[in-house]
SEMI-871486 format. One record per residue (C-alpha): x, y, z; residue number from 1. Coordinates in Angstrom, 2 decimals, decimal comma. Each point is the difference from the previous one (the first is absolute). Layout:
BEGIN
NODE | X | Y | Z | k
NODE | X | Y | Z | NUM .
...
//
This chain:
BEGIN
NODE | X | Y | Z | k
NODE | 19,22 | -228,04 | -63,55 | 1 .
NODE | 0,88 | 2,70 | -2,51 | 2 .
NODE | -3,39 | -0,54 | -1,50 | 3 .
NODE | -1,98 | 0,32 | 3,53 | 4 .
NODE | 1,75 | 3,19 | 0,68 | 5 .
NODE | -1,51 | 1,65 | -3,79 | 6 .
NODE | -3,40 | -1,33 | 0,83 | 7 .
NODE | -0,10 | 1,39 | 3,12 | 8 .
NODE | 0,80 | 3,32 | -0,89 | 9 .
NODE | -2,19 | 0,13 | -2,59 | 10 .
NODE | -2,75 | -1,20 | 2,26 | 11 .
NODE | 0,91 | 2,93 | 2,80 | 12 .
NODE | -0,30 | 2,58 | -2,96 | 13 .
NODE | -2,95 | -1,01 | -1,72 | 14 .
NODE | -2,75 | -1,19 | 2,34 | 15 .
NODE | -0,79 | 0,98 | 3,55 | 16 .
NODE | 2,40 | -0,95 | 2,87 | 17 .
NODE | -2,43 | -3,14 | 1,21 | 18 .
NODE | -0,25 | -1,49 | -2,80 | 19 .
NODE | 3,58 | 0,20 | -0,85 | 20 .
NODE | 0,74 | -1,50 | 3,05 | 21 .
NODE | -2,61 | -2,86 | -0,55 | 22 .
NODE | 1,81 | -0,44 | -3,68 | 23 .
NODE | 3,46 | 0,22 | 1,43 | 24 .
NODE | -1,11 | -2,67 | 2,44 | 25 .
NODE | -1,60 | -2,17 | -2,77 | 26 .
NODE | 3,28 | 0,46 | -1,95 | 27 .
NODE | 2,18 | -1,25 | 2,40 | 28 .
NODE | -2,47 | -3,15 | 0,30 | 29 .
NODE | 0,59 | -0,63 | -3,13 | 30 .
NODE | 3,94 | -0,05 | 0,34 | 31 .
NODE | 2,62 | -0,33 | -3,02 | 32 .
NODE | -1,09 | -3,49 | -0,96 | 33 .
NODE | -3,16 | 1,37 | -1,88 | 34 .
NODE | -0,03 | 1,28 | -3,74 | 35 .
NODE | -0,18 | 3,03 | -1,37 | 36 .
NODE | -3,10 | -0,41 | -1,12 | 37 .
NODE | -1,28 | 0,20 | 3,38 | 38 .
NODE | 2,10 | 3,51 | 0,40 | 39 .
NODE | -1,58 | 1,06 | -3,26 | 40 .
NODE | -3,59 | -0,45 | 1,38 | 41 .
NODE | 0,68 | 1,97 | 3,01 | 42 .
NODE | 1,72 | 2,81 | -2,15 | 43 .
NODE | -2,86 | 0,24 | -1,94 | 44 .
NODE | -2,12 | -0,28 | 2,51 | 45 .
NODE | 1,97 | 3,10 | 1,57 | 46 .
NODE | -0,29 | 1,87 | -3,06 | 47 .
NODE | -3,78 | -0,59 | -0,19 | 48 .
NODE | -0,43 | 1,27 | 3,48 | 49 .
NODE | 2,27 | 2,84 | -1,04 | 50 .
NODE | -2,35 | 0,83 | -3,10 | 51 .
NODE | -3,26 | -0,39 | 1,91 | 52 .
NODE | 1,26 | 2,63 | 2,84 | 53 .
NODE | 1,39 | 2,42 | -2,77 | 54 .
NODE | -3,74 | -0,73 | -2,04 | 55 .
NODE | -1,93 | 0,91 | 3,57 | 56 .
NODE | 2,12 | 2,59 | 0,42 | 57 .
NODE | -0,65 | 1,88 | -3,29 | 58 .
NODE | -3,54 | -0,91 | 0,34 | 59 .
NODE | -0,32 | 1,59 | 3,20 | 60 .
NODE | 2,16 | 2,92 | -1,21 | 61 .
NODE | -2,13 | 0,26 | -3,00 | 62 .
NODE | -3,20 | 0,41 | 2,00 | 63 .
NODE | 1,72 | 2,65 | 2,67 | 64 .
NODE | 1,09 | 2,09 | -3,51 | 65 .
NODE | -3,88 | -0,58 | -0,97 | 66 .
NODE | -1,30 | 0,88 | 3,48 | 67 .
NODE | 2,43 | 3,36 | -0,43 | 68 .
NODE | -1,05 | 0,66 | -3,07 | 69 .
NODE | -3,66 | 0,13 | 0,99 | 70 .
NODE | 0,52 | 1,99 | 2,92 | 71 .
NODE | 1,89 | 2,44 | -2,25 | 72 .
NODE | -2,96 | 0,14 | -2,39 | 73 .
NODE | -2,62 | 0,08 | 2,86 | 74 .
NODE | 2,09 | 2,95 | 1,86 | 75 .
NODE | 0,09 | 1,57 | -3,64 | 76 .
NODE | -3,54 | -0,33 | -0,35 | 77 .
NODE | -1,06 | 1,28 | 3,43 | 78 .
NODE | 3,14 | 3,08 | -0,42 | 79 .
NODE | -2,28 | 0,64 | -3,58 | 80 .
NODE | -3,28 | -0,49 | 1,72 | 81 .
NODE | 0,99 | 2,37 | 3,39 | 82 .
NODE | 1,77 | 2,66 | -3,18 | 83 .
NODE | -3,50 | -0,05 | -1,89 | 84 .
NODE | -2,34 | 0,33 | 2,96 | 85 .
NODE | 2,31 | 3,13 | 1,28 | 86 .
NODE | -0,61 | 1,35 | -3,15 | 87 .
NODE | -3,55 | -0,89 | -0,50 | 88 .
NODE | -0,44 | 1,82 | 3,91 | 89 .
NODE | 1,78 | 3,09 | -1,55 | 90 .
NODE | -1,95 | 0,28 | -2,22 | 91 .
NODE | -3,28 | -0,51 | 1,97 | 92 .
NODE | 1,32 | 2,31 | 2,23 | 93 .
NODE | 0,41 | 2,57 | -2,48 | 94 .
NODE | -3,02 | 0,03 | -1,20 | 95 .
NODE | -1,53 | -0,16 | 3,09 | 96 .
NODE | 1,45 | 3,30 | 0,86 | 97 .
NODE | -1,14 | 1,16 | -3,18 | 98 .
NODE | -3,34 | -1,02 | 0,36 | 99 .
NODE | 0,16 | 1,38 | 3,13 | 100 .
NODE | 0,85 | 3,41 | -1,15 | 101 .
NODE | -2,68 | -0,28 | -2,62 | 102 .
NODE | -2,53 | -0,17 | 3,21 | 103 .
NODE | 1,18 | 2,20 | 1,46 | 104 .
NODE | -0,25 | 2,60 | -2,51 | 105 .
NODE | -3,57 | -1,29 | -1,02 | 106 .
NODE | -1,16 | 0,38 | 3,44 | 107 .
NODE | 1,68 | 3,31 | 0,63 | 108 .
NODE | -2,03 | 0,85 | -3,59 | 109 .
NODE | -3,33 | -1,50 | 1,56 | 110 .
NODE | 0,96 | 1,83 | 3,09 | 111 .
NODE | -0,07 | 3,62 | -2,34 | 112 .
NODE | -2,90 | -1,39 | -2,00 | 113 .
NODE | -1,74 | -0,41 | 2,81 | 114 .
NODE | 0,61 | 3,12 | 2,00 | 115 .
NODE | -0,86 | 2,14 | -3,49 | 116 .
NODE | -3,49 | -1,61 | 0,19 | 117 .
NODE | -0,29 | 0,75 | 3,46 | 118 .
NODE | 0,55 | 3,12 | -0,64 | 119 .
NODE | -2,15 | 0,26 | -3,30 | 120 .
NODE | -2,72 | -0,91 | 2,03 | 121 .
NODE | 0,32 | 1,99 | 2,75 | 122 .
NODE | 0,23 | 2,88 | -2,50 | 123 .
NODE | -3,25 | -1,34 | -1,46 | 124 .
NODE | -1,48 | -0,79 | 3,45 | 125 .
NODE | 0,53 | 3,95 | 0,70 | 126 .
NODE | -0,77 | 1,29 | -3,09 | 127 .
NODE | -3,63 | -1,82 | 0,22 | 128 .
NODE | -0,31 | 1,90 | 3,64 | 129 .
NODE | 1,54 | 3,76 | -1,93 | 130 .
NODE | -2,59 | 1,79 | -1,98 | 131 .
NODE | 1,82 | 0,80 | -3,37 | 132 .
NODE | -0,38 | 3,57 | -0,22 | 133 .
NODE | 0,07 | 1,64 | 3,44 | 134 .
NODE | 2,46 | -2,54 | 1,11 | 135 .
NODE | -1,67 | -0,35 | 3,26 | 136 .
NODE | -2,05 | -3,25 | 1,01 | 137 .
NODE | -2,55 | -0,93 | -2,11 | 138 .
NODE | -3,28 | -1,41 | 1,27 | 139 .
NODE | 0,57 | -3,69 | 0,47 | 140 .
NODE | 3,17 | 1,28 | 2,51 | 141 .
NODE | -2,44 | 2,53 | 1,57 | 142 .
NODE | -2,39 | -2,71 | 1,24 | 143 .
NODE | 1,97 | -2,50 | 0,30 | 144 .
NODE | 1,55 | 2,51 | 2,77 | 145 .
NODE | -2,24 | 1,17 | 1,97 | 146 .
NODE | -1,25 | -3,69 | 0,77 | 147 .
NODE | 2,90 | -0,92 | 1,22 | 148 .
NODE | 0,42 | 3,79 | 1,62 | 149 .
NODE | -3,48 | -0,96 | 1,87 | 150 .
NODE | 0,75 | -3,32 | 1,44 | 151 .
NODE | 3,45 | 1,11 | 1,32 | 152 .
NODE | -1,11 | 3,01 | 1,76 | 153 .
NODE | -3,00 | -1,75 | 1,33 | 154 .
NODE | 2,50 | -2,19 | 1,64 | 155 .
NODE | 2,36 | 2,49 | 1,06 | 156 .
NODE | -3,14 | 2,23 | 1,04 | 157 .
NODE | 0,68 | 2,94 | -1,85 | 158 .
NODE | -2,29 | 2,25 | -2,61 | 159 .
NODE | 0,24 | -0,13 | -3,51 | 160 .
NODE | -0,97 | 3,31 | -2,11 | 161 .
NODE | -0,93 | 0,50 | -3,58 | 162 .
NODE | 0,04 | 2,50 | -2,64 | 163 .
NODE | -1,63 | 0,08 | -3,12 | 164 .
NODE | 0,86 | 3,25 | -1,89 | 165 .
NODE | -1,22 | 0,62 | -3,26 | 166 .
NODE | 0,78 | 2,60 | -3,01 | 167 .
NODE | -2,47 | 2,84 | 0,47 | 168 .
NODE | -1,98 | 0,53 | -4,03 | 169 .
NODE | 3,25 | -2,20 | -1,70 | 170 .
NODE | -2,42 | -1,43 | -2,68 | 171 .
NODE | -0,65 | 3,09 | -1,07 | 172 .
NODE | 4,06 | 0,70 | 0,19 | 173 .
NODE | 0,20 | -3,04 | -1,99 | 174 .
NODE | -2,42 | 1,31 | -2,62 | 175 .
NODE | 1,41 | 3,76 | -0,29 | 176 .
NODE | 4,21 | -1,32 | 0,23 | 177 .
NODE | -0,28 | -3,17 | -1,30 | 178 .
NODE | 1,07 | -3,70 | 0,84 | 179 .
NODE | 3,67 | 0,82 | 0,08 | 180 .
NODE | -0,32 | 3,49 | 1,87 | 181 .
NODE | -2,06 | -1,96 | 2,73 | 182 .
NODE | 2,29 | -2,66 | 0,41 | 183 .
NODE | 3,11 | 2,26 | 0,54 | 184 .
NODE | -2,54 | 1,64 | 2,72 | 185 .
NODE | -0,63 | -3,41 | 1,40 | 186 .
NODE | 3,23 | -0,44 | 0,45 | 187 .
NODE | 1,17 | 2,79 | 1,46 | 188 .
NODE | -3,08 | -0,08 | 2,56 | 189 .
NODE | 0,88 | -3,81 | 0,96 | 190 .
NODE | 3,91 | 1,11 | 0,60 | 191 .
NODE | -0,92 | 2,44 | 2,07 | 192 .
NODE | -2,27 | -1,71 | 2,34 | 193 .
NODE | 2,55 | -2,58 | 0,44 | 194 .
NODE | 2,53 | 2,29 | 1,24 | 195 .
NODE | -2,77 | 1,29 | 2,28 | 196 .
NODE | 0,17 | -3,44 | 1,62 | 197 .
NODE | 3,08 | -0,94 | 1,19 | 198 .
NODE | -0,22 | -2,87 | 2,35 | 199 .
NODE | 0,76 | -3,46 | -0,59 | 200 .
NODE | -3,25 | -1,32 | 0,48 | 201 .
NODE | -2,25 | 2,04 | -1,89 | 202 .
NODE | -1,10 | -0,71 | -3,40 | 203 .
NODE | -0,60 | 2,36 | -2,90 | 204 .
NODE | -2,14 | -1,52 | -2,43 | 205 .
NODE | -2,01 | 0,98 | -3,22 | 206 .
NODE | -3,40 | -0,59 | 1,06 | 207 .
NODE | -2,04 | 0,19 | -3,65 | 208 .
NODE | 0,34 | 2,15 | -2,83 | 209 .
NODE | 0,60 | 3,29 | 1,71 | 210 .
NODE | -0,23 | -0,81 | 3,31 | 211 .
NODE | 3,14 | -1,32 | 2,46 | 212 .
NODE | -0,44 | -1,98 | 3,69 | 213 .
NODE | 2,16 | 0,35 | 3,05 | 214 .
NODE | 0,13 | -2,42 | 2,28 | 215 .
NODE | 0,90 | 1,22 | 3,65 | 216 .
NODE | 1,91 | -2,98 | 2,17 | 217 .
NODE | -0,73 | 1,17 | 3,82 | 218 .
NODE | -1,55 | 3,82 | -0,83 | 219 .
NODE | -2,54 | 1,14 | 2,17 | 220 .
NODE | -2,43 | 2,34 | -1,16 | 221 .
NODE | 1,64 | 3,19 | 0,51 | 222 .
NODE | 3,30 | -1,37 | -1,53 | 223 .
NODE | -1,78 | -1,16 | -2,87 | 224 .
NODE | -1,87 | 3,11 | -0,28 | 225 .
NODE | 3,35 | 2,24 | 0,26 | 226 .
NODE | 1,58 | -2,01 | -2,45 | 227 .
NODE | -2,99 | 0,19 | -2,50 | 228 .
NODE | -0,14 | 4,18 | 0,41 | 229 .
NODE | 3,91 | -0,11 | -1,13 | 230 .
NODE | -0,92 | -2,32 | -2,88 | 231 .
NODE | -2,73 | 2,92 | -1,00 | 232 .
NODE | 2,12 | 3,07 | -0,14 | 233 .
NODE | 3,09 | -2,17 | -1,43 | 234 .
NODE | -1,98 | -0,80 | -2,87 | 235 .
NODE | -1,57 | 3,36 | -0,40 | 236 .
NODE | 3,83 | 1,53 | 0,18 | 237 .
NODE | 0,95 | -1,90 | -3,14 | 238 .
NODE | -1,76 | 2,13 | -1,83 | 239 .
NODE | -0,66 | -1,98 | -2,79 | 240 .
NODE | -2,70 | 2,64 | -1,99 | 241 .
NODE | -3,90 | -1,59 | -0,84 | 242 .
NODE | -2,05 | 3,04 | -1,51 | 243 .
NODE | -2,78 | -2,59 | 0,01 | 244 .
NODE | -0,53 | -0,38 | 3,87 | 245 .
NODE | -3,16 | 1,93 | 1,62 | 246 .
NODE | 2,25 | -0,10 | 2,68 | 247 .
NODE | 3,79 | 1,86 | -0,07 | 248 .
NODE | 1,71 | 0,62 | -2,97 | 249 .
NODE | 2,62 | -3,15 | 0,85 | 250 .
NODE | -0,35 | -3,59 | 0,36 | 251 .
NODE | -1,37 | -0,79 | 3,60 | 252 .
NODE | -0,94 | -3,05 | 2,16 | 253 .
NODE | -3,08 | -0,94 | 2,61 | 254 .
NODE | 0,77 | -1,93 | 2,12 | 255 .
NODE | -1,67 | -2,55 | 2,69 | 256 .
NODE | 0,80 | -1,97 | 2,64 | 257 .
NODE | -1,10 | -2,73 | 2,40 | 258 .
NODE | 2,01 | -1,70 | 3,14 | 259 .
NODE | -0,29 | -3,43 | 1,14 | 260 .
NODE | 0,07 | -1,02 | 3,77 | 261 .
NODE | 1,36 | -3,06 | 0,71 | 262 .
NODE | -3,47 | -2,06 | -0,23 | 263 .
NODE | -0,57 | -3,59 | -1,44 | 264 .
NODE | -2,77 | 1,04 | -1,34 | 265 .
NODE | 1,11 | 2,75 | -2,34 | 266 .
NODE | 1,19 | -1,57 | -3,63 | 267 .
NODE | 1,80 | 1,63 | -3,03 | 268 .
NODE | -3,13 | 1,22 | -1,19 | 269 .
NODE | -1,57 | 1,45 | 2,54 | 270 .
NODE | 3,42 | 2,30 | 0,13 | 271 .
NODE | -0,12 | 0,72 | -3,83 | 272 .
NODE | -4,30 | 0,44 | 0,23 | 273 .
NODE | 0,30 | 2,76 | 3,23 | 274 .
NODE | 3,43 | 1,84 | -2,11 | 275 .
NODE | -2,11 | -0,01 | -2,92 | 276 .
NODE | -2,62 | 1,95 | 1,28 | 277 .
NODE | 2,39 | 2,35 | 1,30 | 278 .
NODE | 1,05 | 0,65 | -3,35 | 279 .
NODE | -3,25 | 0,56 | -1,53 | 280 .
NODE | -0,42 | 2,73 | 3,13 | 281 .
NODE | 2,97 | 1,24 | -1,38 | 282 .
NODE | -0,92 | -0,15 | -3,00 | 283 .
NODE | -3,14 | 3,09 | 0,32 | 284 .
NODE | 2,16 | 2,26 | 0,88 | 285 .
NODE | 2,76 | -0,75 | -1,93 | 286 .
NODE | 4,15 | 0,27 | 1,04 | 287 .
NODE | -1,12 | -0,95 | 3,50 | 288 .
NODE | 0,70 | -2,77 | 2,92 | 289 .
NODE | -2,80 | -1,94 | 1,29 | 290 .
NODE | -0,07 | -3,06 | 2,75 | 291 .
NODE | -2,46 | -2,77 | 0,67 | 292 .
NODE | -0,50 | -1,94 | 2,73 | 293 .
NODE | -0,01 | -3,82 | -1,04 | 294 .
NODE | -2,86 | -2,65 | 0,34 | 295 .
NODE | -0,13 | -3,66 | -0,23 | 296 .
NODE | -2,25 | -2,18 | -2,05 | 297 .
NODE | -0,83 | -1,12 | 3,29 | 298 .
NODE | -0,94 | 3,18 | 1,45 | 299 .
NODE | -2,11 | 1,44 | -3,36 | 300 .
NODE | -1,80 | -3,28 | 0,35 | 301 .
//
């Protein structure tokens, strides 16, 4: 009895509660009458049970510690991973904004670079219109001018009036003062005349040589004419001396004139033809103001 009572126990501690009972049942079976040898095979039995539980236990102990020891590396790896692409995306960042910077200033730089050439060329856009030594338009402007003078006031139906004036005896100026004498004359002639013409739209313009053209947005003839008489006398009043003229003892002007009505048929040069002879009619008497009446191609044909 004794002896059933130690088995027993052991069996309740060591294995699982239904097979302990299924041993404790077997054991009684058995009774007292059986050997020990019998008891021996069921204790070792027991403790092979015993050792096969504790083995599957480490086992599966062993592979949670394994399983927790990879997701410790793997969470290491991805903390090292997450640490290295915040730093990578700092850095990108940074040099992002420093890149960005750097474009910024290189476009602000193309941005002045740009604007100087605009305004290098406009400089040398007027300077090819500005004759170099009166400072007033040069010929290129001049026709270029009254072109565009011609169509727009044909539109608007309004006149146009020119004035060619012209030096009266400068070449022989030229010859008695000199080249540098005669251009300080020039000079003083062409500022002048612009100040004679005020208004926006009119154009002051060295003509040739020693001649300058006026171009007359909306003038009528008597306009024009007034406007041509001042020129005259402003021009004598300067005084500039020229013992070589057959005419006055100064530097004087002729002067003629022509006035375009608002007519298709009139062109740029049948303006500059009809002013032209005004000058030479001018030009026999000498410090005078002469007009022309215009004619077309059309009409001379």
């Amino acid at each position: 009895m004794p002896v059933r009572r130690f088995v027993a126990a052991i069996l309740m501690s060591a294995i699982p509660a239904a097979q302990a009972g299924d041993a404790i049942s077997t054991l009684t079976a058995i009774g007292d009458a059986r050997s020990w040898a019998t008891v021996s095979v069921l204790l070792a039995m027991v403790v092979a049970l015993t050792l096969a539980t504790l083995i599957g236990v480490r086992r599966s102990h062993s592979r949670m510690e394994r399983k927790f020891a990879e997701m410790e590396r793997q969470i290491s790896r991805h903390e090292k991973t997450e640490m290295i692409l915040k730093e990578a995306h700092e850095e990108l960042e940074t040099r992002v904004r420093g890149r960005t910077a750097d474009l910024e200033m290189s476009f602000q730089k193309l941005n002045d670079v740009r604007d100087s050439l605009a305004a290098a060329k406009e400089r040398l856009v007027s300077l090819a219109r500005v004759d170099e030594l009166t400072g007033v338009a040069n010929r290129r402007q001049f026709d270029e001018t009254l072109n565009i003078e011609i169509k727009r006031n044909i539109r608007a139906q309004r006149p146009v009036s020119l004035i060619l004036a012209e030096l009266d005896f400068f070449s022989h100026y030229r010859r008695s003062y000199g080249r540098e004498r005669a251009d300080v004359a020039l000079k003083k002639v062409a500022t002048a005349v612009s100040r004679t013409f005020k208004r926006a739209p009119d154009v002051v313009a060295r003509y040739d040589d020693q001649s300058f053209g006026i171009i007359l947005p909306a003038t009528e003839v008597r306009d024009a004419m007034r406007f041509a008489e001042r020129m005259r006398q402003v021009v004598y009043q300067l005084c500039v001396p020229h013992s070589e003229s057959e005419t006055a003892d100064r530097v004087t002007v002729s002067v003629g004139i022509a006035t375009m009505q608002p007519d298709k048929l009139y062109k740029s040069d049948d303006l500059i033809a009809a002013a032209s002879r005004a000058l030479d009619a001018a030009q026999q008497h000498r410090n005078t103001v002469e007009y022309d009446a215009i004619r077309s191609e059309t009409a001379q044909a």
